[in-house]
N, C-alpha and C positions, 0 to 999 in steps of 0.2 A: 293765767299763771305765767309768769316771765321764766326762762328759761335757767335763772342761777337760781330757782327754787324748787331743783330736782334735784334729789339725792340720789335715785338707782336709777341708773336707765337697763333695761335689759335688751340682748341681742340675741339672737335667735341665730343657728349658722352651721354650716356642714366644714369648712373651712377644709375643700379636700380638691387639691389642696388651699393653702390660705396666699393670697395674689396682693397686687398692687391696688385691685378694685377693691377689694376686701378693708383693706389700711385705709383706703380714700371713704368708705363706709365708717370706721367708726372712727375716725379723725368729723366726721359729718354728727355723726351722733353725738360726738361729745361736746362739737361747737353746736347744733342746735338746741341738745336738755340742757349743756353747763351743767352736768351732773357731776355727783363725787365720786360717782361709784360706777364701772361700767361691769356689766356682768353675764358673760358671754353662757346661754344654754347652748350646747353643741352637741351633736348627733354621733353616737361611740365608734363603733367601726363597722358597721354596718349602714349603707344611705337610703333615701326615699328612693331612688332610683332601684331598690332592689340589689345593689352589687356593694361590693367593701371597699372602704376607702380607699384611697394611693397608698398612704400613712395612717399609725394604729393611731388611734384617740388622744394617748400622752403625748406624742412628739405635734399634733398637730394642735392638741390645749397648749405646752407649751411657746409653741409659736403663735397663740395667738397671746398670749401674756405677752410677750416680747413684741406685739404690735398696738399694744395699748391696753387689751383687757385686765379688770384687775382682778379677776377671778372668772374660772371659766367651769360648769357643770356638764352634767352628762346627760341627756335627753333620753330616757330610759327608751330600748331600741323600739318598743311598742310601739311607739309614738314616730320615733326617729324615722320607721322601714314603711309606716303609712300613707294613705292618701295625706291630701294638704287638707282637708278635715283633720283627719285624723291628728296628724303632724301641730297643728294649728290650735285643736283642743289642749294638748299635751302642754305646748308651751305656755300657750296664756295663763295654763291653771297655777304652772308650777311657778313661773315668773309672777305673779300675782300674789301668790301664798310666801314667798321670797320678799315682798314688801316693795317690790319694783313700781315706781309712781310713774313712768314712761315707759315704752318700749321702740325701737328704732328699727328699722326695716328698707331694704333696698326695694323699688319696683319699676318697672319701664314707664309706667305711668310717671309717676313723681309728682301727681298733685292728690295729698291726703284729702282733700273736699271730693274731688271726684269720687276717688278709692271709696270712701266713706258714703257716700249717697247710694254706689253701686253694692254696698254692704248693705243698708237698708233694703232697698227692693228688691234682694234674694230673703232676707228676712219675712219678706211683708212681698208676698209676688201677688200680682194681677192673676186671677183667675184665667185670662187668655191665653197667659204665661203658661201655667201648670198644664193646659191643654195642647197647646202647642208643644212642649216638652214631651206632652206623654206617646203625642203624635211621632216624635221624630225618632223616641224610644222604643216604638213598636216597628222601624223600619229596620231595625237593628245596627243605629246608628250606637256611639258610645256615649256616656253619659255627657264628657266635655264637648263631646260635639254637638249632642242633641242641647246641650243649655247655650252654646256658642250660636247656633240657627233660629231658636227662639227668641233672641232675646235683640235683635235686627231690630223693631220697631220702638226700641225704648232706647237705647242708647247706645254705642259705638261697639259691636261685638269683636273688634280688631284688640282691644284691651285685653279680654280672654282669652285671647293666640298666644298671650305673653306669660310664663309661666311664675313669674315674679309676681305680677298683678293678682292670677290666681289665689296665690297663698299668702300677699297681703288683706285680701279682698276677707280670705275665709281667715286671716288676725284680725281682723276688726269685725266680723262679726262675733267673733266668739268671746271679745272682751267685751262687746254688747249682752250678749247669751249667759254670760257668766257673772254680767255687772259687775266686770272689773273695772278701778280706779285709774289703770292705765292707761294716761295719754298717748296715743298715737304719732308718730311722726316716720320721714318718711323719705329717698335722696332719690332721686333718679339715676338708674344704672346707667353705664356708659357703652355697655358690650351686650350682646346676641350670648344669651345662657347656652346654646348649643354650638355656635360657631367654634368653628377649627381655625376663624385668622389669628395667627400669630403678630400681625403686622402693626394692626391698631395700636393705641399706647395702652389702652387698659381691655385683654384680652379675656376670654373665657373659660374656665376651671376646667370645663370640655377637653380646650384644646391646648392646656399643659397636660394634661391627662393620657393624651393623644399622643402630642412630643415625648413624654416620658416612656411612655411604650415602645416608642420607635428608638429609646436611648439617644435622641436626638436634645440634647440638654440645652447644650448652646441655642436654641433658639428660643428657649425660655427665660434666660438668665433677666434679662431686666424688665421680666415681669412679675419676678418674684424678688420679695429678700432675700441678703444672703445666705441666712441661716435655715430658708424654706430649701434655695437650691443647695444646700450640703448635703441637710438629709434627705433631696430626692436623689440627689448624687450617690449618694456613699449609705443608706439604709433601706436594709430588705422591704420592699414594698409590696400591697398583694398581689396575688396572682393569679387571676383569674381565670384564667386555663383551670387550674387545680380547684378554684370551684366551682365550676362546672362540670369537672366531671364526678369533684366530689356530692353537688346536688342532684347530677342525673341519676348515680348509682341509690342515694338517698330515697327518693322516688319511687323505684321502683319496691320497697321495701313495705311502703304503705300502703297500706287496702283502702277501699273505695270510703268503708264506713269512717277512719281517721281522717283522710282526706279532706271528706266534707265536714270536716269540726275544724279544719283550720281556716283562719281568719283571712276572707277574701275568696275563700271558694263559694260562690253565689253563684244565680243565675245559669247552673249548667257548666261553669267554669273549670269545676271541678272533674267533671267527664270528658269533657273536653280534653284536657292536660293528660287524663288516663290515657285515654286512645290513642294518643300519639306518643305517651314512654317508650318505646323499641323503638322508636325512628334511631339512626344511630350516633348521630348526634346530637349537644345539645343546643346549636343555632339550629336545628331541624329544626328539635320539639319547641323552641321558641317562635318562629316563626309558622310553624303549621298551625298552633295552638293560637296564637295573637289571630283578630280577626276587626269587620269593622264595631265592633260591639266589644273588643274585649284589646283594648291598648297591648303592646307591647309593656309598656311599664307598670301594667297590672298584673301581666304572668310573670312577668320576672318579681315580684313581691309577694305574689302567691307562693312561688316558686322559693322563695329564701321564708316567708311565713313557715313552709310547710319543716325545712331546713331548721329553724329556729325553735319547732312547734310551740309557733305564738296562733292561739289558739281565738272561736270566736270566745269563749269565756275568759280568756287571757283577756282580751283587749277590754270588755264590759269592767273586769277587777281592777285594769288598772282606772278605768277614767270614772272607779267611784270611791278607791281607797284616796287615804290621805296622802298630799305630795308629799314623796323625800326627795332628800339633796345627795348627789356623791360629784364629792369637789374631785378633779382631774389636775388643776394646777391653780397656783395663786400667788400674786406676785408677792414675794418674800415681805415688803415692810405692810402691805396688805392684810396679816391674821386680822385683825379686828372686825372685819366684814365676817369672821367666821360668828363672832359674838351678837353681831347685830342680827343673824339668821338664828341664832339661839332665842330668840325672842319672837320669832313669825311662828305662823301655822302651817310648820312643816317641819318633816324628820330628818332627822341627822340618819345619815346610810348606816352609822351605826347602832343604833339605836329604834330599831324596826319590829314590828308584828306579822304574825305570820303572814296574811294576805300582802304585805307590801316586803316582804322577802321571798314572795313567790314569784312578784314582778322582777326584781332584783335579780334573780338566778336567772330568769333568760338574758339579763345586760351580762353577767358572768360568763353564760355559756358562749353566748358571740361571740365575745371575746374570749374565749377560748379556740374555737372553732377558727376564727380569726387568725389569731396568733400559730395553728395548725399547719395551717394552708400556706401561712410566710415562714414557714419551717421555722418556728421561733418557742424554745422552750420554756414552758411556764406558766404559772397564770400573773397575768399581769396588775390582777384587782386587786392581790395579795402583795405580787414582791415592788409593785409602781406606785400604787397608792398616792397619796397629795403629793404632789409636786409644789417645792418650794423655786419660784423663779426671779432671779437678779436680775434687775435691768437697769 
């Protein structure tokens, strides 16, 4: 299939904030599919990393209209605050049921054959595999480490260091898994997803994330567009301080038996995190609780699960009801992609049943909760609704 014979391409994206790597991405996807339509799924105000974005959801949808998307959805937080399974299920289902014929994706790898073979053989693993794993899982190593050490005699485990390859690796299996029609494709990043350099030309979300905290602006300006640096400039951004202590007090609030119904408290997890709620801080209880079996970036999404109570029966409803859609921004001469979605297998936000307005109310309550902690009055699902954007 030649590349001027894609209609949707869909993009998958945290955009927090949205960079110069970010533009260089889907200026890449729109010259690889030749698509008509790019159609950015973007995670609301809550991230995989377990913390709230710099900026709420609307001003970072639409900044990402005004970088080329022609419409941009909201990644119901379920999905959004999960592993890259998790994250990874969520997207293909609904980008698929969207009528999306491609999907594009950044990885350190940047060769979809590779990507794709190593998709296979976690699908289909050697049995030496599965034993070596369960070996390195009983040493009480963590799960990405323990599949990072087994997986040495098959092919490069330096790829799995890389957190982009990860959650390409688990996109392309689950368009496998799902038998979606979604071709693949695929850019090579330019920057270290963690790094703090500001020096490089195309630097890391990390490390304007960083600068911004220190209010150290000027050294981000020409890694962002203008319109990204106004509103980090001049708009209330979150504050993580105040969720943190507003999750620590939260916590404490919950008994053992709620606890372990929310989604992610496995394996002892959940006792764990008990025992150390009175520490008096909470980079204490973050780091006494994190161990080599249990990531930092797993208690901090435990830790916002339990905050959100997205529950484990939360997470089963959503990934068996039917996908909906709730548009965040679209570029003004753009409505017509709203008609063309009126024709897929999937729901308009407005138009939902009860199991899929029960998923719905946790993206509401975030975003409430959200909007709390940036001292910002409102609900924003209500008075923000679609965004119409000129460009």
């Amino acid at each position: 299939m030649s590349a001027t014979n894609f209609k949707k391409c869909g993009i998958v994206c945290e955009y927090n904030p949205l960079h110069n790597g970010h533009i260089r991405q889907i200026s890449a996807a729109k010259k690889q599919t030749g698509c008509e339509t790019l159609v950015c799924l973007m995670s609301g105000d809550f991230t995989q990393r377990g913390d709230g974005a710099v900026l709420d959801k609307y001003l970072r949808a639409n900044h990402a209209v005004k970088a080329g998307a022609d419409i941009v959805l909201e990644l119901p937080v379920v999905f959004a605050t999960g592993s890259a399974e998790d994250f990874a299920f969520g997207a293909v289902k609904i980008l698929s049921a969207l009528g999306c014929d491609c999907m594009h994706f950044g990885s350190e790898c940047g060769d979809i054959e590779t990507l794709n073979s190593i998709a296979d053989f976690f699908l289909s693993p050697p049995a030496s595999f599965n034993k070596k794993l369960q070996e390195n899982l009983k040493k009480g190593l963590s799960y990405p480490q323990s599949v990072a050490k087994a997986v040495g005699k098959y092919f490069d485990n330096g790829i799995l260091d890389k957190p982009n390859n990860i959650l390409a690796i688990e996109y392309l299996k689950e368009i496998k898994k799902q038998k979606s029609k979604m071709i693949p494709f695929t850019v090579a990043r330019n920057s270290d997803y963690h790094s703090d350099d500001l020096l490089t030309e195309f630097c890391s979300a990390s490390a304007i994330r960083a600068a911004c905290s220190e209010q150290e602006f000027k050294k981000i300006k020409r890694h962002v567009p203008d319109y990204v640096f106004a509103d980090l400039k001049e708009k209330q951004f979150f504050n993580q301080r105040y969720y943190e202590i507003f999750a620590h007090a939260h916590l404490l609030t919950k008994t053992a038996e709620q606890l372990k119904k929310i989604y992610g408290a496995d394996e002892g997890l959940d006792n764990r995190l008990r025992k150390n709620l009175c520490l008096p801080t909470f980079s204490d209880l973050l780091f006494e609780t994190k161990s080599k079996r249990y990531t930092l970036v797993k208690v901090k999404r435990l830790i916002l699960h339990s905050v959100l109570d997205i529950t484990k029966n939360s997470v089963k409803l959503a990934k068996k009801i039917k996908p909906y859609f709730k548009v965040l921004a679209i570029k003004s001469d753009r409505t017509d992609i709203l008609s063309d979605f009126s024709s897929c297998p999937v729901s308009d936000v407005k138009n939902l049943n009860d199991s899929q307005k029960e998923i719905l109310s946790i993206d509401i309550k975030a975003a409430n909760i959200y909007n709390a902690l940036c001292c910002q009055q409102g609900n924003t699902d209500i008075s923000s609704q679609m965004q119409k954007v000129d460009v």
